[in-house]
Each structure stands twice: as C-alpha cells, then as structure tokens.
ROSE-4610 file (N, C-alpha, C; in Angstrom, 1 decimal, always signed):
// ROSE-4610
residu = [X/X/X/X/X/X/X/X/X/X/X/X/X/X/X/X/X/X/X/X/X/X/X/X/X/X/X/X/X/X/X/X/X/X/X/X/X/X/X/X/X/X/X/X/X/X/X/X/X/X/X/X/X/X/X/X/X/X/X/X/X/X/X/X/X/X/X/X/X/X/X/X/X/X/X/X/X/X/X/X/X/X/X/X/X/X/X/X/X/X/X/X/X/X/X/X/X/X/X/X/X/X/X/X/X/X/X/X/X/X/X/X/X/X/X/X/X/X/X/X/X/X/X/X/X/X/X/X/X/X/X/X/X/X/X/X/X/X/X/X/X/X/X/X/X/X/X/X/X/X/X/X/X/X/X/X/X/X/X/X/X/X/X/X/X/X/X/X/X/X/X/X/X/X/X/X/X/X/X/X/X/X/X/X/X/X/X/X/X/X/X/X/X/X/X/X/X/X/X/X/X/X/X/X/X/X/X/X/X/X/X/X/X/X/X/X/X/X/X/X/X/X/X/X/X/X/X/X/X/X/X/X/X/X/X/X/X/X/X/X/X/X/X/X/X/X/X/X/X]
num = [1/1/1/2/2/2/3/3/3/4/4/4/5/5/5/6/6/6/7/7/7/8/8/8/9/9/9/10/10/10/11/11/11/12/12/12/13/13/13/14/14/14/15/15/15/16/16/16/17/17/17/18/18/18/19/19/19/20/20/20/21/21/21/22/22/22/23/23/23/24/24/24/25/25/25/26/26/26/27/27/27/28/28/28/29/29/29/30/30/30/31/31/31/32/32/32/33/33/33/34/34/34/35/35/35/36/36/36/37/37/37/38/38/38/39/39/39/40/40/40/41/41/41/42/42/42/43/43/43/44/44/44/45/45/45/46/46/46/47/47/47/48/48/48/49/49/49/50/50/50/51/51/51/52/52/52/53/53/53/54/54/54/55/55/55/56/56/56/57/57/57/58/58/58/59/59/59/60/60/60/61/61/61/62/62/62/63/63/63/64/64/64/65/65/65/66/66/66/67/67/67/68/68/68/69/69/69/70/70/70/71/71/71/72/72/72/73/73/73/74/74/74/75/75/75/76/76/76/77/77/77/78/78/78/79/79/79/80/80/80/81/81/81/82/82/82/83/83/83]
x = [-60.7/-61.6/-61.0/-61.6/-61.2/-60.5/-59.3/-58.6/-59.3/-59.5/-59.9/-59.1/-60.0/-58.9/-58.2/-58.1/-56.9/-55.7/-56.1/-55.0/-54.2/-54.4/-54.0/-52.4/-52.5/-51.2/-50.7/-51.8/-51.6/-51.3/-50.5/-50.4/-51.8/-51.3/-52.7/-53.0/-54.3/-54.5/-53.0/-53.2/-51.7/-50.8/-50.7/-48.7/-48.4/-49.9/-49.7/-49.1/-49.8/-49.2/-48.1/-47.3/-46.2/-46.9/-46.9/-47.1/-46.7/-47.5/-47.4/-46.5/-45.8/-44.5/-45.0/-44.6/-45.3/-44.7/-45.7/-45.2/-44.2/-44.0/-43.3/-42.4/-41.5/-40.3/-39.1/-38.0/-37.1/-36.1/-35.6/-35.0/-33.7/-32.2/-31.1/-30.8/-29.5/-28.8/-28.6/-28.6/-27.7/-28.6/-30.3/-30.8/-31.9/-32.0/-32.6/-31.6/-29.9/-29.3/-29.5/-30.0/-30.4/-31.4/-32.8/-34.0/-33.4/-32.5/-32.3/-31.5/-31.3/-30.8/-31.8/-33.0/-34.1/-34.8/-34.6/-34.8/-34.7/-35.2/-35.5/-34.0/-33.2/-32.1/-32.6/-33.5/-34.4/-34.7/-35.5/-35.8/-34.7/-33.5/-31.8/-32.2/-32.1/-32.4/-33.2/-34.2/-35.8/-35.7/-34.9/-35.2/-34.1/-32.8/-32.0/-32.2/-33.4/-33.8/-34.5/-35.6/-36.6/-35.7/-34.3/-34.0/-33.3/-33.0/-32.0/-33.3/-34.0/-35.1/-35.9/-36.0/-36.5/-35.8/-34.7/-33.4/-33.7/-33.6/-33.5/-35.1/-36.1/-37.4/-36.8/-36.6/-36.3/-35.3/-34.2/-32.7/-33.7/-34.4/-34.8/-35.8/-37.0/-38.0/-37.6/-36.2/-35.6/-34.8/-34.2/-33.6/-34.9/-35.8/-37.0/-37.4/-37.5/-38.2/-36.8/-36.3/-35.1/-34.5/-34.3/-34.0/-34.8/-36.3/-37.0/-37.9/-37.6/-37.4/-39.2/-39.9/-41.3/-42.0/-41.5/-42.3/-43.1/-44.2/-44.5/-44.8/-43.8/-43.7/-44.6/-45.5/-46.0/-48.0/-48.5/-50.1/-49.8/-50.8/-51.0/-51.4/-51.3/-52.0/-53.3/-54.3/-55.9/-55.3/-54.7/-54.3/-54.1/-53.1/-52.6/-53.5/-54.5/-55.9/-56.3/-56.5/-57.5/-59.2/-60.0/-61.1/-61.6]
y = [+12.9/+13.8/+14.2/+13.6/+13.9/+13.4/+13.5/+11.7/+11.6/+10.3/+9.6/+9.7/+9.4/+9.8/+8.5/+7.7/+6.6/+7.2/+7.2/+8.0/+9.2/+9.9/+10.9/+11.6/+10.3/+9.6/+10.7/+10.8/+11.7/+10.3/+11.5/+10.1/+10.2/+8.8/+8.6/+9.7/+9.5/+10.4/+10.1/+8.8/+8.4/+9.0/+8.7/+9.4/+10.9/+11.5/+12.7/+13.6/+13.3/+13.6/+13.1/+13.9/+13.0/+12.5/+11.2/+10.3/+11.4/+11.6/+12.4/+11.8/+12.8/+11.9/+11.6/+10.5/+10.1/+11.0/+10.8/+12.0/+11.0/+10.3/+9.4/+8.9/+9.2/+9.1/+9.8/+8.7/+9.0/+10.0/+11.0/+11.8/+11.9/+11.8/+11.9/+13.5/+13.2/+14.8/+15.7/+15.1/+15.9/+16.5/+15.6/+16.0/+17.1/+17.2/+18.4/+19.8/+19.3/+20.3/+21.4/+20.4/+21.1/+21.9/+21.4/+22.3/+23.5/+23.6/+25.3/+25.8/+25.1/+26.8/+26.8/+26.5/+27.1/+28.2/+28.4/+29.4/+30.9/+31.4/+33.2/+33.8/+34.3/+34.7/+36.3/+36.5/+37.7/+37.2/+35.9/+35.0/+34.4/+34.8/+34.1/+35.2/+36.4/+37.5/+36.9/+36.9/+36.9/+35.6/+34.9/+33.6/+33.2/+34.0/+34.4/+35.0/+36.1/+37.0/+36.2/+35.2/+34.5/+33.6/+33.1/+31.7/+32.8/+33.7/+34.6/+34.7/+35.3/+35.3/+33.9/+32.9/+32.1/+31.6/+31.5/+31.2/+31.6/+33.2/+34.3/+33.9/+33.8/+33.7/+31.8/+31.1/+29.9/+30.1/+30.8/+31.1/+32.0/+32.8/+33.6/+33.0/+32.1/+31.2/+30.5/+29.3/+28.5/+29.2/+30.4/+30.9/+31.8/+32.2/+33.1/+31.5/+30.7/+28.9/+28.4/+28.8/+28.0/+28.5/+30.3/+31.0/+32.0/+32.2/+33.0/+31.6/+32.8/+32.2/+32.2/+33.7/+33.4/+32.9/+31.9/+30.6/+29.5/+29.0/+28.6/+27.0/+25.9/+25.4/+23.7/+24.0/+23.0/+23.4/+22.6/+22.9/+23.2/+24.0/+24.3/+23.0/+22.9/+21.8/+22.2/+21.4/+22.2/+22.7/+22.0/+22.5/+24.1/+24.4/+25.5/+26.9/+26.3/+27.5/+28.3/+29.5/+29.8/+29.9/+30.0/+30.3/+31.7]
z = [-99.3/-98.7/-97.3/-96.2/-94.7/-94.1/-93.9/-92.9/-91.6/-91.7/-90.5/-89.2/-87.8/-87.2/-86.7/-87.9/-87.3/-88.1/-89.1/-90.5/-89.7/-88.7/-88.3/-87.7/-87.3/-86.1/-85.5/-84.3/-83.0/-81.7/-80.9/-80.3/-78.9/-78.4/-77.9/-76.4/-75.7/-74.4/-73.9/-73.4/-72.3/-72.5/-73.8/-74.0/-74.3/-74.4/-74.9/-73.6/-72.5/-71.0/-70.4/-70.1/-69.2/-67.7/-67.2/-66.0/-64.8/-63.8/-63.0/-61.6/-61.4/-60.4/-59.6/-58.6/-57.0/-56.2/-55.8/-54.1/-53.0/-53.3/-52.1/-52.7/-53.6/-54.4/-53.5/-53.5/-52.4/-53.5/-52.4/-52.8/-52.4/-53.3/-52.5/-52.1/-51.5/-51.0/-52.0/-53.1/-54.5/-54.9/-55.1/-55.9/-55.1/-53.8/-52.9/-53.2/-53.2/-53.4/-54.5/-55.6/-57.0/-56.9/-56.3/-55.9/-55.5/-54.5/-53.7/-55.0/-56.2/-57.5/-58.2/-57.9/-58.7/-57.5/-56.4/-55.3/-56.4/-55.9/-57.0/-55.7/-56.2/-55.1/-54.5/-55.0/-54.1/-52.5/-52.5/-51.5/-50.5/-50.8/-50.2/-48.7/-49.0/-47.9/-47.0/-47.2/-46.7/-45.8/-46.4/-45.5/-44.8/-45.2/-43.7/-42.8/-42.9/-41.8/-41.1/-41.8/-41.0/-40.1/-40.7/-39.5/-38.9/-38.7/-37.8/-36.6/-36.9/-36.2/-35.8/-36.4/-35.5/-34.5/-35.0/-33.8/-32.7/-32.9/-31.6/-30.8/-31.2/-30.8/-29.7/-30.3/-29.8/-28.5/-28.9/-27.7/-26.8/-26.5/-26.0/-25.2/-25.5/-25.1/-24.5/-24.4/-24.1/-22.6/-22.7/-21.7/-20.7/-21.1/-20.4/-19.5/-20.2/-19.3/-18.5/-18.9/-18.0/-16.7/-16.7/-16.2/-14.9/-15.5/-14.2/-13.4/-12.2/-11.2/-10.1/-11.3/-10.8/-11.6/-12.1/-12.9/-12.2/-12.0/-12.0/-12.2/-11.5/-12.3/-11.8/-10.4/-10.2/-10.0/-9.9/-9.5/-8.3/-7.6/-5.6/-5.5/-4.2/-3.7/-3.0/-2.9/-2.7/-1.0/-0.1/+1.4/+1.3/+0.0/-0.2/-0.8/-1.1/-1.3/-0.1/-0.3/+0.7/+0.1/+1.1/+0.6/+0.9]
C-alpha cells in the first residue's frame, strides 16, 4: 500500500542542511584573496572612486588641522572673557 515513513530513506532534518559556518572562523590571506573574484567587476570602478576620495577627504582634513593658523586650539581662560 503506502510506505511508511521509515521505508522511505530520506535523510534526516540534520543532514538534510548543511551546518551553518561560525562567524569567528579564522581566515587566511589566500582565502580573503579568493572572496575579492566573486566582487561583480562593475563594483572594481566604484570602489576605486570611493578610496580615491576618501583618501583626499582624509589628506585634506589632516592638512586643513595641521596647517591654519585661526584654529583654535585651546579653551580661554575665564581672566580672558569679558563681560
């Protein structure tokens, strides 16, 4: 008539899934290397422009703080208030 479902031989919940990876699994150089050829090479552009530009945003920030001269770079002292 109906097979039972031991007769069936499916395999069980567990095995039907593959075990989900740990998130805190060490990763070598080789195998990070591999991730960046699954990158969409549409994306290669886009994220040259972005570090070209964060660069410049950083060089620019870095020399604007380092360089002017009407910076501010201590508290007044209350003597130094007027009222």
């Amino acid at each position: 008539m109906f097979p039972t479902r031991v007769l069936r031989m499916q395999a069980s919940r567990p095995f039907a899934f593959p075990a989900p990876k740990e998130n805190h699994s060490a990763h070598t150089i080789s195998q990070r290397l591999r991730t960046l050829k699954r990158v969409p090479p549409e994306l290669i552009p886009l994220g040259l422009v972005l570090g070209v530009a964060v660069g410049a945003a950083i060089y620019s920030s870095t020399r604007k703080l380092m360089t002017d001269k009407t910076l501010r770079l201590y508290r007044n002292s209350p003597e130094d208030r007027e009222h």
